[in-house]
DRENLUMPA-19399 format. One record per residue (C-alpha): residue number from 1; x, y, z. Coordinates in pm, 1 decimal, padded with zeros to 6 digits, m for minus. Each point is the difference from the previous one (the first is absolute). Example, Ala and Ser with C-alpha at 12.3 -4.5 7.8 and 13.67 -1.06 7.14 Angstrom:
DRENLUMPA-19399
<site fivo="1" c1="01230.0" c2="m00450.0" c3="00780.0"/>
<site fivo="2" c1="00137.0" c2="00344.0" c3="m00066.0"/>
//
This chain:
DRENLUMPA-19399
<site fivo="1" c1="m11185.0" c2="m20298.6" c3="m15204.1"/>
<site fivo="2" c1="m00078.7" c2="00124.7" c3="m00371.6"/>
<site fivo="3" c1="00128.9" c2="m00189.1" c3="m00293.8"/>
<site fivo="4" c1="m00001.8" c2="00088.9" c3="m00322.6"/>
<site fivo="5" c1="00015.2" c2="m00258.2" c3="m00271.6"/>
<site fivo="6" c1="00029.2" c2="00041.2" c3="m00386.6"/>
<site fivo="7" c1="m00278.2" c2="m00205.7" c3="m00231.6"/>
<site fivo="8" c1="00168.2" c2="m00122.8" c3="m00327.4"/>
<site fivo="9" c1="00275.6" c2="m00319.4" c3="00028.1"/>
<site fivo="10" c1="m00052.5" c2="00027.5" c3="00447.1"/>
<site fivo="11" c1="m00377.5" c2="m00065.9" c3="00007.5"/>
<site fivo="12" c1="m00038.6" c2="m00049.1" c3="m00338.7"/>
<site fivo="13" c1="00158.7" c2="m00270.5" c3="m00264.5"/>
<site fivo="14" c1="m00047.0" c2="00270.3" c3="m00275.5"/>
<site fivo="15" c1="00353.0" c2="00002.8" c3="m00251.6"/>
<site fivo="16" c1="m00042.8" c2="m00341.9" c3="m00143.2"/>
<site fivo="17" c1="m00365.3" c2="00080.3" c3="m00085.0"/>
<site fivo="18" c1="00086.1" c2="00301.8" c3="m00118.0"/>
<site fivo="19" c1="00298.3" c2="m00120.1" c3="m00216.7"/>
<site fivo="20" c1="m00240.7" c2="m00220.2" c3="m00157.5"/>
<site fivo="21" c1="m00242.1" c2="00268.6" c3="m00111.4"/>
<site fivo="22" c1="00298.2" c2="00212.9" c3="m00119.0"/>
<site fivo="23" c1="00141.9" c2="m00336.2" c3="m00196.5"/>
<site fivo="24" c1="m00358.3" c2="m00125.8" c3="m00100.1"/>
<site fivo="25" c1="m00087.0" c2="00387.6" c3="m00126.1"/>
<site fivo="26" c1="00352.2" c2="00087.1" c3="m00202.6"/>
<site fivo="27" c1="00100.2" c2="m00398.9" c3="m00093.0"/>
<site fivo="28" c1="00308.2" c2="00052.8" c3="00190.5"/>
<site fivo="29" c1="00166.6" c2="m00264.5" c3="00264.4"/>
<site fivo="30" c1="00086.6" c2="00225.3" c3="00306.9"/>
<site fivo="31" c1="00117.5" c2="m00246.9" c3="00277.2"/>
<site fivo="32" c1="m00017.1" c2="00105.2" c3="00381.9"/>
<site fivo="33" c1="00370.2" c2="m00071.6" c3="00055.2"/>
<site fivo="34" c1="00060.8" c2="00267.2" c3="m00285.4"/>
<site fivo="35" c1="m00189.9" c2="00347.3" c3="00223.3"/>
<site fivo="36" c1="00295.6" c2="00103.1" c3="00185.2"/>
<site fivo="37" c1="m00190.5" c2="00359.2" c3="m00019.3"/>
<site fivo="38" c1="m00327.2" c2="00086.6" c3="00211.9"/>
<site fivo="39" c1="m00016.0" c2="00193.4" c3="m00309.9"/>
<site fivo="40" c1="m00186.0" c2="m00241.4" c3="m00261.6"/>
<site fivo="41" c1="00080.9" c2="00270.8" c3="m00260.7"/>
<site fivo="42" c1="00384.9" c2="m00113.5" c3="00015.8"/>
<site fivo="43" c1="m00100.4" c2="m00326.2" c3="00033.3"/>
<site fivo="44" c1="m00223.5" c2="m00030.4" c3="m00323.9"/>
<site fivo="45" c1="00208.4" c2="00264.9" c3="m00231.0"/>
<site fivo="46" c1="m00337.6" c2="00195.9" c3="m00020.3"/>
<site fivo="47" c1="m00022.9" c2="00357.6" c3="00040.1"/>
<site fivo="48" c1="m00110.0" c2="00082.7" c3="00331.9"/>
<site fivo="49" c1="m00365.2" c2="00141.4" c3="m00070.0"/>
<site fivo="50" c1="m00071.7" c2="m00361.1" c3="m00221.1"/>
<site fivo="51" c1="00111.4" c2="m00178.4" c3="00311.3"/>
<site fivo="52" c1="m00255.5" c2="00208.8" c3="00158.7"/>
<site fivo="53" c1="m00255.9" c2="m00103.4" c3="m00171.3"/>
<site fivo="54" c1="00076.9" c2="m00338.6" c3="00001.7"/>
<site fivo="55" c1="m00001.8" c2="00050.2" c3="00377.2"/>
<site fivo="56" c1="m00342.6" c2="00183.1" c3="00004.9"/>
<site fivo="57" c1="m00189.4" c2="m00273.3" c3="m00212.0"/>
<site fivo="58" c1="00153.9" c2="m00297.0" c3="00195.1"/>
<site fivo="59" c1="m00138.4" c2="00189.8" c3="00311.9"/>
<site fivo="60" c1="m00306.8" c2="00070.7" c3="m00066.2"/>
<site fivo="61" c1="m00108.1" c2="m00345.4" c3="m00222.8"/>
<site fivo="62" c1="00261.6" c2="m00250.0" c3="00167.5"/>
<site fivo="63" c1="00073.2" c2="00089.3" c3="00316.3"/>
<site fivo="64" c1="m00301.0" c2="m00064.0" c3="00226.8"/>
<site fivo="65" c1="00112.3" c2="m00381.5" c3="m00093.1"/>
<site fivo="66" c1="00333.7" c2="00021.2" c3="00119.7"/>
<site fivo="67" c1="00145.5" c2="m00260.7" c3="00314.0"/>
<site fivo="68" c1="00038.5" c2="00107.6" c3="00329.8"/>
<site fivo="69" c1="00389.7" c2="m00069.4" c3="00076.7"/>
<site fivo="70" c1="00074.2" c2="m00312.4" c3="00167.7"/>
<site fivo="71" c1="m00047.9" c2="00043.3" c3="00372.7"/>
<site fivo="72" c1="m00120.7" c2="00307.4" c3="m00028.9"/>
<site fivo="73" c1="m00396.0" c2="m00028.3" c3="00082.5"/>
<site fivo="74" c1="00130.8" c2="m00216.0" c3="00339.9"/>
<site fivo="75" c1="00261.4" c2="00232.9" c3="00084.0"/>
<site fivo="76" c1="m00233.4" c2="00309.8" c3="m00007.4"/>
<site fivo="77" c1="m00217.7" c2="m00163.3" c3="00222.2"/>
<site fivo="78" c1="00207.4" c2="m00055.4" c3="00241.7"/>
<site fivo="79" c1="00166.5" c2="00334.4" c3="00011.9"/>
<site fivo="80" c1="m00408.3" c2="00166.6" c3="00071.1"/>
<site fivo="81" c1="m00070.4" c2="m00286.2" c3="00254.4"/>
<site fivo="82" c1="00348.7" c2="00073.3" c3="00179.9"/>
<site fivo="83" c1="m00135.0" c2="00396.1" c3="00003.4"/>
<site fivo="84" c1="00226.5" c2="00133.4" c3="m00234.5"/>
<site fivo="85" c1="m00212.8" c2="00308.1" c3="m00227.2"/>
<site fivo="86" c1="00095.6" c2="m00028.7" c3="m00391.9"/>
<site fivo="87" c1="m00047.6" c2="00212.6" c3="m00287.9"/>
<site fivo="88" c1="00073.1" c2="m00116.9" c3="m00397.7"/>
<site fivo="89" c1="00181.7" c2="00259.5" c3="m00192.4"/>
<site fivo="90" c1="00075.2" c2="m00056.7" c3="m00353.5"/>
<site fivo="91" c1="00155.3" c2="00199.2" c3="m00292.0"/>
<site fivo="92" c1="m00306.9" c2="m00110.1" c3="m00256.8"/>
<site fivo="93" c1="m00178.4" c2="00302.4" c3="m00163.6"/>
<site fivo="94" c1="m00245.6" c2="00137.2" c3="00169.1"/>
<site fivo="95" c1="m00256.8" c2="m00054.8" c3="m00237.6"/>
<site fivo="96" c1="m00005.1" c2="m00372.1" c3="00111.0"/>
<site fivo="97" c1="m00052.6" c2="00032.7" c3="00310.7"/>
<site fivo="98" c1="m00343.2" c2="m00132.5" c3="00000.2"/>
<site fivo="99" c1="00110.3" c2="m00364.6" c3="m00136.3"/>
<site fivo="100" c1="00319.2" c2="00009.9" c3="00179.2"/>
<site fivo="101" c1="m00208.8" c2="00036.5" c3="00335.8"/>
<site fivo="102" c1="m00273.1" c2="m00252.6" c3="m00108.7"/>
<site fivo="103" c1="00298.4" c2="m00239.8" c3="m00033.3"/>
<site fivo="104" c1="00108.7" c2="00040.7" c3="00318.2"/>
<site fivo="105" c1="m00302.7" c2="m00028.8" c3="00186.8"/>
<site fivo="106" c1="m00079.8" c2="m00348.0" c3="m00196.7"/>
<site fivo="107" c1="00325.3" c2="m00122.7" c3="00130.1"/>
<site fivo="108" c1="00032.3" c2="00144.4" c3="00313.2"/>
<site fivo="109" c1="m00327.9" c2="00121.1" c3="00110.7"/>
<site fivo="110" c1="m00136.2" c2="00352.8" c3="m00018.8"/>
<site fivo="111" c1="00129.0" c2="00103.9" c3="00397.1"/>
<site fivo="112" c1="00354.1" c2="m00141.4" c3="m00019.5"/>
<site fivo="113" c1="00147.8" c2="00357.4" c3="m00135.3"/>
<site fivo="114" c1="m00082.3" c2="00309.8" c3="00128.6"/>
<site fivo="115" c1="00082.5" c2="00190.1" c3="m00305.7"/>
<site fivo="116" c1="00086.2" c2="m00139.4" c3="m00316.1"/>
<site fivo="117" c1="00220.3" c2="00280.4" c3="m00191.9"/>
<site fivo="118" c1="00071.5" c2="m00017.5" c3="m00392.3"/>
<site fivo="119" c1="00291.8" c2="00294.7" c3="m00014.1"/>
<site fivo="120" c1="m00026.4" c2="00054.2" c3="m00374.0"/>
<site fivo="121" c1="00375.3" c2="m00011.4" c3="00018.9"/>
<site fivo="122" c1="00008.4" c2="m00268.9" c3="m00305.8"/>
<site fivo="123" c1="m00133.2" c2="00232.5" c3="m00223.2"/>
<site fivo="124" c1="00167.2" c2="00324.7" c3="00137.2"/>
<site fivo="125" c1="00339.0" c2="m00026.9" c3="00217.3"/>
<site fivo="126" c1="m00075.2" c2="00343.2" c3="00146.0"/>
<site fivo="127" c1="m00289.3" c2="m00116.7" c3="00191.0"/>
<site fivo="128" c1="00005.8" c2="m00022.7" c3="00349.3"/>
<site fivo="129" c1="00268.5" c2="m00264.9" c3="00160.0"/>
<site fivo="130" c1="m00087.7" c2="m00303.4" c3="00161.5"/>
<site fivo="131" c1="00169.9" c2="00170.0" c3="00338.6"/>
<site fivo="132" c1="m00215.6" c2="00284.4" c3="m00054.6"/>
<site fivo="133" c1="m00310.8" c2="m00233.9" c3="00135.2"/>
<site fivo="134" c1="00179.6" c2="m00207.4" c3="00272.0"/>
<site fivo="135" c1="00039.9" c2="00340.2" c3="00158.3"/>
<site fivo="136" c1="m00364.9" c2="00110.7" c3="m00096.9"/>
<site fivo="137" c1="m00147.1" c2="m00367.2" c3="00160.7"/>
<site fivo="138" c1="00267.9" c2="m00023.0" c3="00314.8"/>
<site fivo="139" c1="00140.4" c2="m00324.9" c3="m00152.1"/>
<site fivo="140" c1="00367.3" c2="m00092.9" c3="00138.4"/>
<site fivo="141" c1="00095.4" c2="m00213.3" c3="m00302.2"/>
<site fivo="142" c1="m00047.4" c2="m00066.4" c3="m00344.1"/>
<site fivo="143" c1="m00047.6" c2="m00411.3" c3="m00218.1"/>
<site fivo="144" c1="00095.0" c2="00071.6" c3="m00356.4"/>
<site fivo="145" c1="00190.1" c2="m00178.8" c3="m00251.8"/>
<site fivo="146" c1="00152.5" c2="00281.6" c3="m00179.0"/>
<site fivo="147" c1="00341.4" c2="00105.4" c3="00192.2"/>
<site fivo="148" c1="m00021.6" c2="00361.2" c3="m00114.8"/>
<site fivo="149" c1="m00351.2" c2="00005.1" c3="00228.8"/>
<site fivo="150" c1="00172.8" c2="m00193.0" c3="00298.6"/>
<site fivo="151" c1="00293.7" c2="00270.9" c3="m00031.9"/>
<site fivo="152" c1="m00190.8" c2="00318.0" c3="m00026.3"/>
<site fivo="153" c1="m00213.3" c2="m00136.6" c3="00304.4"/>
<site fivo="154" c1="00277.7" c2="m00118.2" c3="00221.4"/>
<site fivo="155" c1="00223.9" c2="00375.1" c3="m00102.4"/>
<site fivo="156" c1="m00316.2" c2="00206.0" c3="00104.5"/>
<site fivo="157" c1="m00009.6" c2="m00260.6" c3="00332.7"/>
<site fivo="158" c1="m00228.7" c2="m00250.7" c3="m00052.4"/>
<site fivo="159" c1="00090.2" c2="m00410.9" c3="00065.4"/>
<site fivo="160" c1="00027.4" c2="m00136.8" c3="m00342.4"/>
<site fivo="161" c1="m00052.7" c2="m00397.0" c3="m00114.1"/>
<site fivo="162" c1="00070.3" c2="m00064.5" c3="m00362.0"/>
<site fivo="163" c1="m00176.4" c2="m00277.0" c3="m00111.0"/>
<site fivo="164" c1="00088.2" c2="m00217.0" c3="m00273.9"/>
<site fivo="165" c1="m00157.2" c2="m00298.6" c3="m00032.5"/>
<site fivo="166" c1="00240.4" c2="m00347.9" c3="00035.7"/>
<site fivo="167" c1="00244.0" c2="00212.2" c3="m00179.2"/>
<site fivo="168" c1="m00201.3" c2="00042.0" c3="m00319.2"/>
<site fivo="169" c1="00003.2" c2="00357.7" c3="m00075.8"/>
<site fivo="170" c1="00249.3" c2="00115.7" c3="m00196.1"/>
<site fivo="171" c1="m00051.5" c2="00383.0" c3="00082.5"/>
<site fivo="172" c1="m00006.5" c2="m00094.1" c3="00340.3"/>
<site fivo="173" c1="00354.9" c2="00038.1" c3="00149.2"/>
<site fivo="174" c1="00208.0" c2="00258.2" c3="00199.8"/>
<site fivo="175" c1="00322.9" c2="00038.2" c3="00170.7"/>
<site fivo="176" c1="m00160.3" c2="00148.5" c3="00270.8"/>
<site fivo="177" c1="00114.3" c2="m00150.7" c3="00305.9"/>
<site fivo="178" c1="m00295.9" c2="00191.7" c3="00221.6"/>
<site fivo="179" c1="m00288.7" c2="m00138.7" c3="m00227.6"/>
<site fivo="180" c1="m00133.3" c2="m00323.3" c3="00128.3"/>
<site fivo="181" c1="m00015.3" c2="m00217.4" c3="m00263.7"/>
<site fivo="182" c1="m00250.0" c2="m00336.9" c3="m00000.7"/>
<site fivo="183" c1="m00066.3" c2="m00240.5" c3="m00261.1"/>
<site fivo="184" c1="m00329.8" c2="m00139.6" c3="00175.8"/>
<site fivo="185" c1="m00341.8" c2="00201.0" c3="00181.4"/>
<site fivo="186" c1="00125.3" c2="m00285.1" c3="00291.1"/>
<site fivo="187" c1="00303.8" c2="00211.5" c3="00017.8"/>
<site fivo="188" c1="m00189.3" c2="00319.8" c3="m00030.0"/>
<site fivo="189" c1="m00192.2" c2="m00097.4" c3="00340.4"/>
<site fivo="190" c1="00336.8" c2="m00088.3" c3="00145.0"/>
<site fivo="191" c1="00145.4" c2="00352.5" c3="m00072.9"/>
<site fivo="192" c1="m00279.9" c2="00194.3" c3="00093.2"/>
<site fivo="193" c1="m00012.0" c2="m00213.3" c3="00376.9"/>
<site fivo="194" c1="00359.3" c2="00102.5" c3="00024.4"/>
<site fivo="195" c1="m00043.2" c2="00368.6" c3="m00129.2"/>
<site fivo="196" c1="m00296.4" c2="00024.0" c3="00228.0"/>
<site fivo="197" c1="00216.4" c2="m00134.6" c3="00345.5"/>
<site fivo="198" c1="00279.1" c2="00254.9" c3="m00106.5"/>
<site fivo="199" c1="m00277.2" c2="00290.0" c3="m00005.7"/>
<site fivo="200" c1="m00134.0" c2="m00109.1" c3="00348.4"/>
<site fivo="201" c1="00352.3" c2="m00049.5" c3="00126.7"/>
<site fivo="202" c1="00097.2" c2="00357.5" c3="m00129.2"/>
<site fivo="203" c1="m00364.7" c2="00143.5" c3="00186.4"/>
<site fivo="204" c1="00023.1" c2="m00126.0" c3="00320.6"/>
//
């Protein structure tokens, strides 16, 4: 079984950090309770491309500090011991892709992912989607935090979990009843046992 999972706020605790930068950068006083947008443009009242660049410089001097989520570095691990084959796909530009994979091995080691994709769909919305590579890699389901990934996934047939972490995120909240919805990566590895029985139960 193939799982994708996203990078930013799912494996890694990157919107406080980067709400720092932005408030540390501008003198402003952006809280986290306040980005109700994945779009930190309508969050800061900034035009989109100075968001951008705000984005770009936190990536490529900032990020490689960032925190792994909590439960996140265990929780991996035990999805590649129990056999499961996972890919990282993330909507960073493409031009980081280099940090944004030397992050991940340093957490996570440098065979956990078999791919680690940066979609470039940050910077440019008519890059390819996030679905567009479960199909490409075989994966059956999707971990992201933004709902309009878990519903494009789930509408072109992929299992969806929407992950927002002990209810924090703001932006992260749908009335989709056929997203799975966990607050925890302990109830991430509860879903995907369950999603994975229903798959063998539908194959045999």
């Amino acid at each position: 079984m193939i799982i994708a999972i996203d990078i930013d706020q799912v494996l890694a605790d990157t919107t406080q950090p980067i709400i720092d930068f932005y408030n540390k950068k501008l003198n402003a006083s952006v809280i986290l309770d306040e980005n109700f947008s994945y779009a930190l443009f309508k969050n800061w009242n900034l035009e989109k491309e100075d968001s951008l660049k705000i984005v770009d410089e936190f990536i490529a001097n900032e990020s490689i500090n960032i925190e792994p989520i909590d439960g996140a570095i265990e929780a991996i691990s035990k999805l590649k011991e129990k056999g499961f084959r996972l890919f990282a796909v993330t909507a960073r530009p493409r031009i980081h892709e280099n940090i944004t994979k030397e992050w991940i091995n340093r957490h996570f080691g440098d065979d956990t992912f078999f791919e680690i994709i940066s979609t470039n769909q940050y910077n440019d919305p008519n890059e390819a989607k996030k679905s567009y590579f479960l199909k490409e890699f075989g994966a059956s389901m999707i971990i992201d935090d933004n709902p309009y990934n878990c519903e494009e996934c789930f509408d072109n047939g992929f299992n969806a979990i929407l992950f927002n972490m002990n209810n924090q995120y703001p932006w992260g909240k749908t009335n989709n009843e056929k997203i799975q919805k966990v607050t925890s990566w302990d109830e991430v590895l509860n879903n995907i046992q369950i999603q994975k029985e229903v798959l063998l139960q539908k194959n045999l």
